[in-house]
PDB file of N, CA, C and O in Angstrom:
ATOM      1  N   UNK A   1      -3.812   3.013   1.617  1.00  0.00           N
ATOM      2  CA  UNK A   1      -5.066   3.570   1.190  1.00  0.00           C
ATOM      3  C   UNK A   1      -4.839   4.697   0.189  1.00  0.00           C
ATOM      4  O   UNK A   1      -5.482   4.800  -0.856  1.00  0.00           O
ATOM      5  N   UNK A   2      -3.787   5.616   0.618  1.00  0.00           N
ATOM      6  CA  UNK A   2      -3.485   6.525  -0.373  1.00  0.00           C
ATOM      7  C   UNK A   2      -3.016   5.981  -1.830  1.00  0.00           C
ATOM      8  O   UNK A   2      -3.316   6.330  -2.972  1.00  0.00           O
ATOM      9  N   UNK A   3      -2.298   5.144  -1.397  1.00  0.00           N
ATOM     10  CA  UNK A   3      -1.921   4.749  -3.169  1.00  0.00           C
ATOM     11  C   UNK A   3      -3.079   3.949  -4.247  1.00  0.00           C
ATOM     12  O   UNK A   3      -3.096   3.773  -5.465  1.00  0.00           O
ATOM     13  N   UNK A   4      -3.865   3.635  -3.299  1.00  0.00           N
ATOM     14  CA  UNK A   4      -4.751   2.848  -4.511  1.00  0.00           C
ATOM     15  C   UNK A   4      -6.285   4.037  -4.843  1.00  0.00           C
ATOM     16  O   UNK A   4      -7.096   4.031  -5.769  1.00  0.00           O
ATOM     17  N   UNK A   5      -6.160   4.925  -3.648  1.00  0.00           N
ATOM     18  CA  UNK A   5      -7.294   5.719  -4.095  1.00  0.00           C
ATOM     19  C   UNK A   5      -7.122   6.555  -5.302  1.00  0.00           C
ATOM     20  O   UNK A   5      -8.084   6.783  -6.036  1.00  0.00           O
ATOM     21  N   UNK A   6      -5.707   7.113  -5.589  1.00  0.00           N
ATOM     22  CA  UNK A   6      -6.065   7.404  -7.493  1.00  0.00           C
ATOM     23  C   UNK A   6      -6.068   6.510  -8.631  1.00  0.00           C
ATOM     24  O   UNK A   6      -6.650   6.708  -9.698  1.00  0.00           O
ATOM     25  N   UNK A   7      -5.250   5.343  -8.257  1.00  0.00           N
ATOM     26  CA  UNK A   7      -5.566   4.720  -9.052  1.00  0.00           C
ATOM     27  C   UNK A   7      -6.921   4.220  -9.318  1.00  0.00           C
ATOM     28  O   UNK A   7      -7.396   4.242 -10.453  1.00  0.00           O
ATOM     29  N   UNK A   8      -7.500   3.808  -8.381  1.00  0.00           N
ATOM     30  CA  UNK A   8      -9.225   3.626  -8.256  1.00  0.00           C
ATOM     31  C   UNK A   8      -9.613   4.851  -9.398  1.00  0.00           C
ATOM     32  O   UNK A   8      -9.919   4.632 -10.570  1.00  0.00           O
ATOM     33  N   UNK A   9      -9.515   6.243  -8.723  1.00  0.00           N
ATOM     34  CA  UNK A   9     -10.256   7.082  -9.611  1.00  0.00           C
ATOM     35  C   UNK A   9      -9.665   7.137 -10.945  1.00  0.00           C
ATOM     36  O   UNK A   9     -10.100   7.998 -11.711  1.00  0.00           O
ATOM     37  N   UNK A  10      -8.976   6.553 -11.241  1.00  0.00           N
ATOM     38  CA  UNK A  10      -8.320   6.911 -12.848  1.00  0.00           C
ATOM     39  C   UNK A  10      -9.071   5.656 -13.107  1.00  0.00           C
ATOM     40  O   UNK A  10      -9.954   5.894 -13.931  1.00  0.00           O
ATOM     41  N   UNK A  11      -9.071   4.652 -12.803  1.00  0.00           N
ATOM     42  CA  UNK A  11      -9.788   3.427 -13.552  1.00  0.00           C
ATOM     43  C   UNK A  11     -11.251   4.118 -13.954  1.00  0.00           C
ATOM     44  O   UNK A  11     -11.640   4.324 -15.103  1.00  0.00           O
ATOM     45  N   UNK A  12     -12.022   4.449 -12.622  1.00  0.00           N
ATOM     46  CA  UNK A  12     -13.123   4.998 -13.061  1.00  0.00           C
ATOM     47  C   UNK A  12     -13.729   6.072 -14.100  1.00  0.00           C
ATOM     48  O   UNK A  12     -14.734   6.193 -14.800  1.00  0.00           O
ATOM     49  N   UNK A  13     -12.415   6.865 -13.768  1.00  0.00           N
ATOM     50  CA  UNK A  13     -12.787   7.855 -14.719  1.00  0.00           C
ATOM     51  C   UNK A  13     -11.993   8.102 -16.227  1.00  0.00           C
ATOM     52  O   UNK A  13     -12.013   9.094 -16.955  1.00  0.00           O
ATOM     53  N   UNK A  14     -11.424   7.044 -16.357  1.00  0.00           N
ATOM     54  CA  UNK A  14     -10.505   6.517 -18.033  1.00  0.00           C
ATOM     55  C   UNK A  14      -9.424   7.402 -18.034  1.00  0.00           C
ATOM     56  O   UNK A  14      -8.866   7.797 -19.058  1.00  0.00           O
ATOM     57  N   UNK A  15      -9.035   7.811 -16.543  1.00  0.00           N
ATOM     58  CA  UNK A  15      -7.607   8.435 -16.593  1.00  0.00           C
ATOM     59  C   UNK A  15      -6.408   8.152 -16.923  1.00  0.00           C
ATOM     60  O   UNK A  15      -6.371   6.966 -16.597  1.00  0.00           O
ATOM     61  N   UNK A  16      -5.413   8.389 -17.332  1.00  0.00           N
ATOM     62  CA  UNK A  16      -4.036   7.522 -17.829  1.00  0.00           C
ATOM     63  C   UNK A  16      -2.923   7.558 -16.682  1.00  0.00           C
ATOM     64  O   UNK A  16      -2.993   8.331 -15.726  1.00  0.00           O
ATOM     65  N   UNK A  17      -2.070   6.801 -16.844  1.00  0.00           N
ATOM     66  CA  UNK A  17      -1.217   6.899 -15.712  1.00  0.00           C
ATOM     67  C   UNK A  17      -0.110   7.949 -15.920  1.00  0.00           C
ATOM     68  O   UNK A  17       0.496   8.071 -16.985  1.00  0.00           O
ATOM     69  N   UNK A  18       0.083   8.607 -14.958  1.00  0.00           N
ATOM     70  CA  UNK A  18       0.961  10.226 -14.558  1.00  0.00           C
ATOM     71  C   UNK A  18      -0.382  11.314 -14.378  1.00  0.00           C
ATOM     72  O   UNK A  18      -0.158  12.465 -14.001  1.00  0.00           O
ATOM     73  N   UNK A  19      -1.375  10.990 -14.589  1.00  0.00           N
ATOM     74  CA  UNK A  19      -2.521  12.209 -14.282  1.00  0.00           C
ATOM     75  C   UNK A  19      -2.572  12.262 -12.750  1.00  0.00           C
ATOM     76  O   UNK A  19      -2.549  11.279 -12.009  1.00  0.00           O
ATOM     77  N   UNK A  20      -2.653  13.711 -12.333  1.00  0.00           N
ATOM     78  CA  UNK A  20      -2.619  14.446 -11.121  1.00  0.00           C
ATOM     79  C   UNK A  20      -3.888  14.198 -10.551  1.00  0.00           C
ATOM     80  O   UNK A  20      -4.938  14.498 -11.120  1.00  0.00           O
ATOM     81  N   UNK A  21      -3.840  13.813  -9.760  1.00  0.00           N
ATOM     82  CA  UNK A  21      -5.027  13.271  -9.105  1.00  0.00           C
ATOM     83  C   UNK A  21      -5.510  14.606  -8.011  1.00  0.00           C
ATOM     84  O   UNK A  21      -4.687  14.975  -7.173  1.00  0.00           O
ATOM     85  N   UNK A  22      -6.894  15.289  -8.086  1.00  0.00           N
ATOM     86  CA  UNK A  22      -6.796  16.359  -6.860  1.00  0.00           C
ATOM     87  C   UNK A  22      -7.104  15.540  -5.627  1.00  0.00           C
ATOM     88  O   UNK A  22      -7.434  14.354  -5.611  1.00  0.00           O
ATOM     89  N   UNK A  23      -6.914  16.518  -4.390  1.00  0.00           N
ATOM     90  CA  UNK A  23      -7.352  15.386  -2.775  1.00  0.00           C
ATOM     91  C   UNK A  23      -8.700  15.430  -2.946  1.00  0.00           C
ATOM     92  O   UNK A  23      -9.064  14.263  -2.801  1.00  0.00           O
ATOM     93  N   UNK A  24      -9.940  16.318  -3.242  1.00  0.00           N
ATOM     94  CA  UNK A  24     -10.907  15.855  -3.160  1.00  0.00           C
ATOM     95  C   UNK A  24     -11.110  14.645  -4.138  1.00  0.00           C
ATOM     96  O   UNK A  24     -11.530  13.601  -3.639  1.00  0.00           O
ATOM     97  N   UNK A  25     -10.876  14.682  -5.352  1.00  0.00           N
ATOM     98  CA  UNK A  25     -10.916  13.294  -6.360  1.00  0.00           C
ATOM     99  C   UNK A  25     -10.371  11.817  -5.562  1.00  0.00           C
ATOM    100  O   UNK A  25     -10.900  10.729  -5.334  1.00  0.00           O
ATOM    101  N   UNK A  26      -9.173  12.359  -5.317  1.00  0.00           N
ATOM    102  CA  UNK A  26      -8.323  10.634  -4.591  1.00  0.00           C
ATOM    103  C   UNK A  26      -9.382  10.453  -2.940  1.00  0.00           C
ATOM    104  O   UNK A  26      -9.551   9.346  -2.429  1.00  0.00           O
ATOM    105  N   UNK A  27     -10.003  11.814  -2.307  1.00  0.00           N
ATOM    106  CA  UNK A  27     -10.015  11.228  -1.207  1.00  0.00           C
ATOM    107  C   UNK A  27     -11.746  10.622  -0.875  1.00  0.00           C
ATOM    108  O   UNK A  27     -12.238  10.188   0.167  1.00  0.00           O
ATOM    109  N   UNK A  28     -12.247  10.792  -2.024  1.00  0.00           N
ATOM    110  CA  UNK A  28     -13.686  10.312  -2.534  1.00  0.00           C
ATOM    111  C   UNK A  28     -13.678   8.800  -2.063  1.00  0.00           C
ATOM    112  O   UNK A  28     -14.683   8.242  -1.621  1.00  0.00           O
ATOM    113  N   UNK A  29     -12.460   8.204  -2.199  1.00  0.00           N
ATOM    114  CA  UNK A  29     -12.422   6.573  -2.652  1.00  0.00           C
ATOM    115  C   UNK A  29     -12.069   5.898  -1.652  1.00  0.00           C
ATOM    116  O   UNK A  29     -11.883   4.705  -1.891  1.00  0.00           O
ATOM    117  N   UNK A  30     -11.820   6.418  -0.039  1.00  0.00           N
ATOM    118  CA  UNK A  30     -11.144   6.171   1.428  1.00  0.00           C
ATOM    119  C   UNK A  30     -12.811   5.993   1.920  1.00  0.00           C
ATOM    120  O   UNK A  30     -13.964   6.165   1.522  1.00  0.00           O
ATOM    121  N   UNK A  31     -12.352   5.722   2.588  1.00  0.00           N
ATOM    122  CA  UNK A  31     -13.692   5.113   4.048  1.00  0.00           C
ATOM    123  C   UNK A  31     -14.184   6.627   4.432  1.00  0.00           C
ATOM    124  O   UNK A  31     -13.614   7.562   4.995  1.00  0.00           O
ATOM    125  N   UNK A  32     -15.305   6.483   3.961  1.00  0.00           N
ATOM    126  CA  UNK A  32     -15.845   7.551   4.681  1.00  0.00           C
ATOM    127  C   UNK A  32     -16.084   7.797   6.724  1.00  0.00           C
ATOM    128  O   UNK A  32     -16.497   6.877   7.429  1.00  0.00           O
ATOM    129  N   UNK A  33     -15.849   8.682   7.076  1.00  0.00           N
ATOM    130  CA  UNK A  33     -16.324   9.244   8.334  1.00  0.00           C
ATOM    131  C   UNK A  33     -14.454   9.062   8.793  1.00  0.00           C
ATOM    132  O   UNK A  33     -14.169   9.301   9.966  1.00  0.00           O
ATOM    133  N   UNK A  34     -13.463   8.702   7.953  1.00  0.00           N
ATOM    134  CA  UNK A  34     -11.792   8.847   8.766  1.00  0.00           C
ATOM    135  C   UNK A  34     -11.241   9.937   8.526  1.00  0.00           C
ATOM    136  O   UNK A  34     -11.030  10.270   7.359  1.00  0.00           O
ATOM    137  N   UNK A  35     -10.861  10.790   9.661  1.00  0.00           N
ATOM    138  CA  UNK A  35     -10.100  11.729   9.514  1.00  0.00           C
ATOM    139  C   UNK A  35      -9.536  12.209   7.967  1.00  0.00           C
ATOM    140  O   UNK A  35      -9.809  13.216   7.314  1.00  0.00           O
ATOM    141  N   UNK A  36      -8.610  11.028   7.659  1.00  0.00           N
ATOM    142  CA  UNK A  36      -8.124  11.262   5.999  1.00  0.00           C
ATOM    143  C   UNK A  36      -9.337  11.293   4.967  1.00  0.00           C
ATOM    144  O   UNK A  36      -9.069  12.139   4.113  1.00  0.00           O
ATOM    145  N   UNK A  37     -10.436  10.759   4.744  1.00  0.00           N
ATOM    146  CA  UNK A  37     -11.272  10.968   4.069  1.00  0.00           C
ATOM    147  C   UNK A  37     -11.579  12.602   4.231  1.00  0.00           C
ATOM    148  O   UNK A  37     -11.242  13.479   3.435  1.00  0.00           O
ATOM    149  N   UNK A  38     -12.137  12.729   5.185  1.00  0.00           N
ATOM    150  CA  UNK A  38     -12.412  14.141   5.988  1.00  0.00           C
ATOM    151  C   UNK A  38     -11.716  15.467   5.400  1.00  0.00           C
ATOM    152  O   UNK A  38     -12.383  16.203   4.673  1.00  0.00           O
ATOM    153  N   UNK A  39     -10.253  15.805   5.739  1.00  0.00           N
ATOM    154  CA  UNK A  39      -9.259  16.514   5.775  1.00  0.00           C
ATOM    155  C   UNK A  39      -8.194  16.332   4.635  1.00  0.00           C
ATOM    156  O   UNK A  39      -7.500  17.286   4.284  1.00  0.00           O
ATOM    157  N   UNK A  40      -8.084  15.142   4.086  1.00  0.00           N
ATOM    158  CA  UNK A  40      -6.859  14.966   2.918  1.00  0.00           C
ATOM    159  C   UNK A  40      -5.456  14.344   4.049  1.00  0.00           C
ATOM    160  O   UNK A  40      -4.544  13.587   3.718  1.00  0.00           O
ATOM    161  N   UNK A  41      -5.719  15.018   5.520  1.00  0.00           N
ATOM    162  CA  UNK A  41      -4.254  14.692   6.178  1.00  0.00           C
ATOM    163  C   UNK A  41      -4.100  13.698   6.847  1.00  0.00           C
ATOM    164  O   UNK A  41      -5.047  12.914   6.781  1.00  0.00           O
ATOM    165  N   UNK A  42      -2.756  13.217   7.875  1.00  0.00           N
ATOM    166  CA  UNK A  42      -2.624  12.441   7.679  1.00  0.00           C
ATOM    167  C   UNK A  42      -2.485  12.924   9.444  1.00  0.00           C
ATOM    168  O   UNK A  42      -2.672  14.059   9.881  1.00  0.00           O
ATOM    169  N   UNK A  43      -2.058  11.541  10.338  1.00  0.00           N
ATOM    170  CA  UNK A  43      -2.315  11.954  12.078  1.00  0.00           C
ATOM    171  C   UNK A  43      -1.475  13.114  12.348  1.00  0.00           C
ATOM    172  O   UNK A  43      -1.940  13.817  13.246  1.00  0.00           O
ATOM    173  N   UNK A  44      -0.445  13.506  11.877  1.00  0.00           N
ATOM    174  CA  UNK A  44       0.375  14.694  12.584  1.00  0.00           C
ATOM    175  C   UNK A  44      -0.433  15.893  11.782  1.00  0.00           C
ATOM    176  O   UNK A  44       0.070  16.957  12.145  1.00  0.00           O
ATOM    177  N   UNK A  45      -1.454  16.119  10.863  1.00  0.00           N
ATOM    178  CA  UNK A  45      -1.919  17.133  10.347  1.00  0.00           C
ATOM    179  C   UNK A  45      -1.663  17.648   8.946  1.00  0.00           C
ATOM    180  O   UNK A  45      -2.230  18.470   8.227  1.00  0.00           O
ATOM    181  N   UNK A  46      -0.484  16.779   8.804  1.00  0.00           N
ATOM    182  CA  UNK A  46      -0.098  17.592   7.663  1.00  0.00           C
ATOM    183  C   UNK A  46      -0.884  16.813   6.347  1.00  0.00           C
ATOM    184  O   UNK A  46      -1.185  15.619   6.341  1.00  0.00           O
ATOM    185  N   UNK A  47      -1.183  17.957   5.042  1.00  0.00           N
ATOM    186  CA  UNK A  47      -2.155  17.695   3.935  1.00  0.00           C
ATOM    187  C   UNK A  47      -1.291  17.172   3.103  1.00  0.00           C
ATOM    188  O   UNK A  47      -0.109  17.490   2.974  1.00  0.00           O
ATOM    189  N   UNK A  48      -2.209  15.920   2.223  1.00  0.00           N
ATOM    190  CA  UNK A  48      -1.116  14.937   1.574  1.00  0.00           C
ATOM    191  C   UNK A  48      -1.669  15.581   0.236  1.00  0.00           C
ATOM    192  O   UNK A  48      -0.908  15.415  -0.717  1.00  0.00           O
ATOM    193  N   UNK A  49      -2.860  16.296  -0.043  1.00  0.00           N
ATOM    194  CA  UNK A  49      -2.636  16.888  -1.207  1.00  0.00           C
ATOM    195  C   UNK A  49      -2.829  15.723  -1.842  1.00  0.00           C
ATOM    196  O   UNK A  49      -3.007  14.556  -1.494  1.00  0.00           O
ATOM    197  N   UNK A  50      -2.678  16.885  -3.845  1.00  0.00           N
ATOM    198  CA  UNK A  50      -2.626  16.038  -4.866  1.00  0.00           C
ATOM    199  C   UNK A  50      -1.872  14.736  -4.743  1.00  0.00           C
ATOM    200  O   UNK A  50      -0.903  14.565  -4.004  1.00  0.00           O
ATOM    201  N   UNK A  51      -2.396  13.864  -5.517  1.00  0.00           N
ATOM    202  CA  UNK A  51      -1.105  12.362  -6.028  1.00  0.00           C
ATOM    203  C   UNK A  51      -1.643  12.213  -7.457  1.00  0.00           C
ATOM    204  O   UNK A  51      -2.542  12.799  -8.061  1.00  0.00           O
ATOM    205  N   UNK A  52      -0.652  11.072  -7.850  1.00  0.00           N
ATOM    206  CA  UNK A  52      -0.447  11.136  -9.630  1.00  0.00           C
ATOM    207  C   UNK A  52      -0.858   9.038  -8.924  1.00  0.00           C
ATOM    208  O   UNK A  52      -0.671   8.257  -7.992  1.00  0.00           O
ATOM    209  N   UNK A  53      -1.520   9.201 -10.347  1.00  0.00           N
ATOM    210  CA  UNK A  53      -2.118   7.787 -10.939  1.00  0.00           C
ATOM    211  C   UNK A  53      -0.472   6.727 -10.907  1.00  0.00           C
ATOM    212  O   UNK A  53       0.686   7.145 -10.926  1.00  0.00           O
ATOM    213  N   UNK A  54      -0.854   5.636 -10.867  1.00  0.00           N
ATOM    214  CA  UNK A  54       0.593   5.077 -10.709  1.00  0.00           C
ATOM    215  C   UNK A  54       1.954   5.144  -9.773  1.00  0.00           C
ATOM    216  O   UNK A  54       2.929   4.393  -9.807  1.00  0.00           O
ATOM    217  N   UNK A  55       1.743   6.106  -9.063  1.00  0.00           N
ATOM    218  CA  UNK A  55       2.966   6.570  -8.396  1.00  0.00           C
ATOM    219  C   UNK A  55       2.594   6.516  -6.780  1.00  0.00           C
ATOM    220  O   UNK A  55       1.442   6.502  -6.348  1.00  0.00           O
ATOM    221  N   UNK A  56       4.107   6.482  -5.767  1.00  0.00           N
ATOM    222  CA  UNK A  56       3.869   6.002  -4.686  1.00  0.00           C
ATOM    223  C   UNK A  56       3.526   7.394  -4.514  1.00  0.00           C
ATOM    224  O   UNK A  56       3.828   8.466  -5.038  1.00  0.00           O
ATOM    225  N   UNK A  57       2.596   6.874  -3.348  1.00  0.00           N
ATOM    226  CA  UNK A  57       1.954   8.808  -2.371  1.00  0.00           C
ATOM    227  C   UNK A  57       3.355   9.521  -2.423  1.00  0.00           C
ATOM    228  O   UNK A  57       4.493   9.076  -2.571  1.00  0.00           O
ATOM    229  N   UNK A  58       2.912  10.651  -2.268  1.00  0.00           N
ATOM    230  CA  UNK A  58       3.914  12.179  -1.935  1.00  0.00           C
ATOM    231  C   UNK A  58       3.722  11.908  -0.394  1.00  0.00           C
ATOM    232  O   UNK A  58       2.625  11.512  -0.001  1.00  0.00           O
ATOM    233  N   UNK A  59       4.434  12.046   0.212  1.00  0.00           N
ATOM    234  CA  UNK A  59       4.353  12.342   1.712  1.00  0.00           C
ATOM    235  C   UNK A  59       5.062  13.651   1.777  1.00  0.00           C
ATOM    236  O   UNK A  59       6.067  14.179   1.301  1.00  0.00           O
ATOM    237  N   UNK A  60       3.748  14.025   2.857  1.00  0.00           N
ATOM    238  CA  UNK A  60       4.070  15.788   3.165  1.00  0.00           C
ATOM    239  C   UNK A  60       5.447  16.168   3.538  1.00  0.00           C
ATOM    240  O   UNK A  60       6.013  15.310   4.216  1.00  0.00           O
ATOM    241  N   UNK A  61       5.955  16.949   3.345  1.00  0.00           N
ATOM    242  CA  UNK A  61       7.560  17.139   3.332  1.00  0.00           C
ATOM    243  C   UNK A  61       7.196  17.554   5.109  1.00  0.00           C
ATOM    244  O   UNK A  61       7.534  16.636   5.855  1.00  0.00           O
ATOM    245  N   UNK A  62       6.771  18.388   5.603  1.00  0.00           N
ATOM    246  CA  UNK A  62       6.288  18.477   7.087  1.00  0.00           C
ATOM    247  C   UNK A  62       6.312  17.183   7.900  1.00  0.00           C
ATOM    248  O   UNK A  62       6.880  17.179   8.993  1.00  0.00           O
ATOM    249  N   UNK A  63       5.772  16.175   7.460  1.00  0.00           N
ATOM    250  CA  UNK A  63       5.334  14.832   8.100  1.00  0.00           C
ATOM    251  C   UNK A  63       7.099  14.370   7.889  1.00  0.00           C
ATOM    252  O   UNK A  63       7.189  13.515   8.770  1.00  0.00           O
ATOM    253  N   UNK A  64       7.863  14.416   7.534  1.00  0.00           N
ATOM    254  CA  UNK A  64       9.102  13.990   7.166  1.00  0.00           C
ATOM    255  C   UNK A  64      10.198  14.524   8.107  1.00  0.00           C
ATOM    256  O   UNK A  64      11.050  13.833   8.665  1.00  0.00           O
ATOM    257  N   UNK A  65      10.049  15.839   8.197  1.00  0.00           N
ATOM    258  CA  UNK A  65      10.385  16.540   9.038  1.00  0.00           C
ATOM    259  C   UNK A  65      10.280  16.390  10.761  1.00  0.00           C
ATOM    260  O   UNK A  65      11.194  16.344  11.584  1.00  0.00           O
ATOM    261  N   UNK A  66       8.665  16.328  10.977  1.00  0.00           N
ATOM    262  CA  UNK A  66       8.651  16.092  12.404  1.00  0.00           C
ATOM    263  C   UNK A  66       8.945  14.864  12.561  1.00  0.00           C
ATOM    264  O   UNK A  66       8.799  14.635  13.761  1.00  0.00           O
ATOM    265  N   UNK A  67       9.392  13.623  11.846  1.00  0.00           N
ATOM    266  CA  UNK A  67       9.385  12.355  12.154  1.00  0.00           C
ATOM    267  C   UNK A  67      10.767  12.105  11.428  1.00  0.00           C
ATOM    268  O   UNK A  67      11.088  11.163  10.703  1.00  0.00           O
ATOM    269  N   UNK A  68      11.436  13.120  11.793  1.00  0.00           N
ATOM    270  CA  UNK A  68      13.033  13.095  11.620  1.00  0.00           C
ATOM    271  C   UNK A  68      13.649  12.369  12.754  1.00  0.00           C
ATOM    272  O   UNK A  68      14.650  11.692  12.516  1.00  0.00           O
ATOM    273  N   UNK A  69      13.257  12.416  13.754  1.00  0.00           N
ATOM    274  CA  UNK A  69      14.157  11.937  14.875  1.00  0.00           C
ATOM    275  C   UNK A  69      13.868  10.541  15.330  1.00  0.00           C
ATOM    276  O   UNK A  69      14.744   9.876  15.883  1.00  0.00           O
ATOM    277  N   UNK A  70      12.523  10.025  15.086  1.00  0.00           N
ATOM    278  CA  UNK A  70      12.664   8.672  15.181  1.00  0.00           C
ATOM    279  C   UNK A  70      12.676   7.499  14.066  1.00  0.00           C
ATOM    280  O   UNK A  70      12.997   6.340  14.333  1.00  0.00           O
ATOM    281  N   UNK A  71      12.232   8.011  12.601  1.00  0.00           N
ATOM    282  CA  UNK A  71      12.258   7.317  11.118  1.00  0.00           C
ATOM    283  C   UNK A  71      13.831   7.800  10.769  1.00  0.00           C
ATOM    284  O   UNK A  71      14.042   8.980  10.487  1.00  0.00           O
ATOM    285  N   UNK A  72      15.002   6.741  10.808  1.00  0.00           N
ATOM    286  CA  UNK A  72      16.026   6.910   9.705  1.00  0.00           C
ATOM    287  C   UNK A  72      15.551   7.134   7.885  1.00  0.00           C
ATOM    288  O   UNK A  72      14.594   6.843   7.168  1.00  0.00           O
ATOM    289  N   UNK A  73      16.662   7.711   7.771  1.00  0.00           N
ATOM    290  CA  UNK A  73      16.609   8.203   6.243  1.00  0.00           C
ATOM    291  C   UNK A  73      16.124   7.072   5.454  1.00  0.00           C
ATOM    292  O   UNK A  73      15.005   7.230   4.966  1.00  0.00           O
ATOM    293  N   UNK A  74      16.865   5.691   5.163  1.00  0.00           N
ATOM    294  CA  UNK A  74      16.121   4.527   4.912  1.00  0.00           C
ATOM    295  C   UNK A  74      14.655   4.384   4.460  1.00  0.00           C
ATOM    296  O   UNK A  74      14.148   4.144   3.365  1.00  0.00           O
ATOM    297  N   UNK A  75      14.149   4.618   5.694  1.00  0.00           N
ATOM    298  CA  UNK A  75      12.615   4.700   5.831  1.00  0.00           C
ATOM    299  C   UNK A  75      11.891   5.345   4.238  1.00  0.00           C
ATOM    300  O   UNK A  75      11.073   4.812   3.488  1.00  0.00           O
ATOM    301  N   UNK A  76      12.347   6.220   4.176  1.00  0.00           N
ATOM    302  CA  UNK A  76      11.694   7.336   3.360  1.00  0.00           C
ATOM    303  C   UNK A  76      11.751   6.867   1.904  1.00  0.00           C
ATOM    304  O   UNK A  76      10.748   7.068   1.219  1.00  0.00           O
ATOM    305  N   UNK A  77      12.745   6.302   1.391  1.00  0.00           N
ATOM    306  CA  UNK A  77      13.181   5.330  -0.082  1.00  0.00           C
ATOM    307  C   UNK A  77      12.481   5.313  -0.419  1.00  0.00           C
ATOM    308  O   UNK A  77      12.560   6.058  -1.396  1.00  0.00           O
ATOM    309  N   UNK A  78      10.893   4.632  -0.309  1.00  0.00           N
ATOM    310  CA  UNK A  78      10.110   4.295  -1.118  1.00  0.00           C
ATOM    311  C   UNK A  78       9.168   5.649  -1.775  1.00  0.00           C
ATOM    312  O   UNK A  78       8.827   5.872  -2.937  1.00  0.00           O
ATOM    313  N   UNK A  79       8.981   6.234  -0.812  1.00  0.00           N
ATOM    314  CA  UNK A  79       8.165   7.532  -1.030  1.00  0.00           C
ATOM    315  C   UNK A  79       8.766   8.796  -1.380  1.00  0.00           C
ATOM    316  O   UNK A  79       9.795   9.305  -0.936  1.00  0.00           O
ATOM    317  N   UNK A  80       7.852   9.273  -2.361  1.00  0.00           N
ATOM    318  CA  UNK A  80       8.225  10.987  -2.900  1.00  0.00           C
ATOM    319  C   UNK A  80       8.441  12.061  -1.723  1.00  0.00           C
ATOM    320  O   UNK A  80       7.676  12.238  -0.775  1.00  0.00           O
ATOM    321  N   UNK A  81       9.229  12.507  -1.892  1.00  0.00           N
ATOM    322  CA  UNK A  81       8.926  13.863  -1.046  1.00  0.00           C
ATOM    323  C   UNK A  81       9.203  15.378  -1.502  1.00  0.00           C
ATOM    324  O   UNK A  81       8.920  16.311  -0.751  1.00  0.00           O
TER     325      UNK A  81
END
């Protein structure tokens, strides 16, 4: 959901790809009444913040952290942190 909600708003709004997407802008485009619509965060709390048009979500460096002990390093490859 996170990755396609800036891209959504850059289509809409004739944004180019690498533009910083803010959380209220990206989180306009999620299901309204879900927590993440709501807050920007994600179940452990932590705020996912800005994302950029084109690019995989940032995952909260926090969310990475507390989910050190059961996600191997592996895991994380795809996503920014």
């Amino acid at each position: 959901m996170i990755d396609a909600a800036p891209d959504q708003y850059a289509v809409e709004t004739g944004k180019r790809s690498g533009t910083l997407v803010g959380k209220a802008d990206w989180t306009a485009y999620l299901k309204k009444g879900t927590r993440l619509y709501a807050t920007g965060e994600g179940v452990l709390g932590n705020e996912f913040g800005p994302q950029t048009v084109d690019e995989v979500p940032m995952v909260p460096y926090d969310t990475y952290i507390e989910l050190g002990d059961v996600v191997d390093h592996e895991f994380w490859d795809p996503f920014d942190l």
